[in-house]
N, C-alpha and C positions, 0 to 999 in steps of 0.2 A: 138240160143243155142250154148253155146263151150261146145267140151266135152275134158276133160284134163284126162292123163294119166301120171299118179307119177312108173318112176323105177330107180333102185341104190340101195333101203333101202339093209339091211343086221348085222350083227356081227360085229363088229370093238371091238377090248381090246383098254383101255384107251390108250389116245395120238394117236389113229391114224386118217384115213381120211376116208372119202365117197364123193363122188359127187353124186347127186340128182338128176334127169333128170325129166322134163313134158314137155311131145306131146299136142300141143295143136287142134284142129280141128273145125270144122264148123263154123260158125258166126263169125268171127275175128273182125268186121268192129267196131270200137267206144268202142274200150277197151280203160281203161285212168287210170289199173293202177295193178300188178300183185306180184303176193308174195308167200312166203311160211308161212305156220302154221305147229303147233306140236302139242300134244295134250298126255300127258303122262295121263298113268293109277289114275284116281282120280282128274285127274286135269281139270281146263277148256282150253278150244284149244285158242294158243297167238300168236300170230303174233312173225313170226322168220324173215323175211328182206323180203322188196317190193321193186319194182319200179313205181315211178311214169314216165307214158308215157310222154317227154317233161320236166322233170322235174328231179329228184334224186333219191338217193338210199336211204333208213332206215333200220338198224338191233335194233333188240332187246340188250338192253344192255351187255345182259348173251354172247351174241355170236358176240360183236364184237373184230377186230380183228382174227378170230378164222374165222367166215364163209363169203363164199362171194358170193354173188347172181350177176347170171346174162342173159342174153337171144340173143337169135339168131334168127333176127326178118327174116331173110331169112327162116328158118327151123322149124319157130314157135313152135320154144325151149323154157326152161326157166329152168336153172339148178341151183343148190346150193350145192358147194365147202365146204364141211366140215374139218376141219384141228383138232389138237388138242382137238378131241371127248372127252368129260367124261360123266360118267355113269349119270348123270343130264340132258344128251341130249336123253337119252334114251325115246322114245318115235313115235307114226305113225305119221309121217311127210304129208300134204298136200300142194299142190298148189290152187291157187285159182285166177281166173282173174275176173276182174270187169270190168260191160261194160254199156255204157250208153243203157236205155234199157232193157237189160238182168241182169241187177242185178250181183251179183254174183254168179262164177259156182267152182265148187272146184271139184278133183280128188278124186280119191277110197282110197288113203293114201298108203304109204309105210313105212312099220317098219324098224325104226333104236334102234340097240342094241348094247351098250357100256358093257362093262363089262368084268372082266377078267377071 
């Protein structure tokens, strides 16, 4: 079992930043692959950028350029660098790590709100 912990979210007015932060904890062993989701009012929850363990990075088309995903495998971190916010980003942002085994485990969400 991991348990993840999503903090950063907040108010940002258009064009500015947030960084994203998830604690990761328990079961770490044969994860192979970690990410963020969004999931706005009405909408279904999309994949915002991963890492594959050994492998690359992927962003959502809406957010490249603009966010950057990354992790700190000493601190069993995993953060996402928001830049250039617009009111479209608005929405409870999740992490989620997949693990051989355990499936997938995702965070409680944290709210991000653009807007002026």
């Amino acid at each position: 079992q991991v348990q993840l912990v999503e903090s950063g979210g907040g108010w940002v007015q258009p064009g500015g930043s947030l960084r994203l932060s998830c604690a990761a904890s328990g079961s770490l062993f044969g994860i192979v692959a970690m990410g963020w989701y969004r999931q706005a009012p009405g909408k279904q929850r999309e994949s915002v950028a991963g890492i594959i363990v050994g492998g690359g990075l992927n962003y959502a088309d809406s957010v490249k350029g603009r966010f950057t995903i990354s992790r700190d495998t000493a601190k069993n971190m995993m953060y996402l660098q928001m830049n250039s916010l617009k009111p479209e980003d608005t929405a409870v942002y999740y992490c989620n790590v997949r693990s051989i085994g355990a499936g997938d485990s995702w965070g409680q969400g944290t709210q991000v709100t653009v807007s002026s």
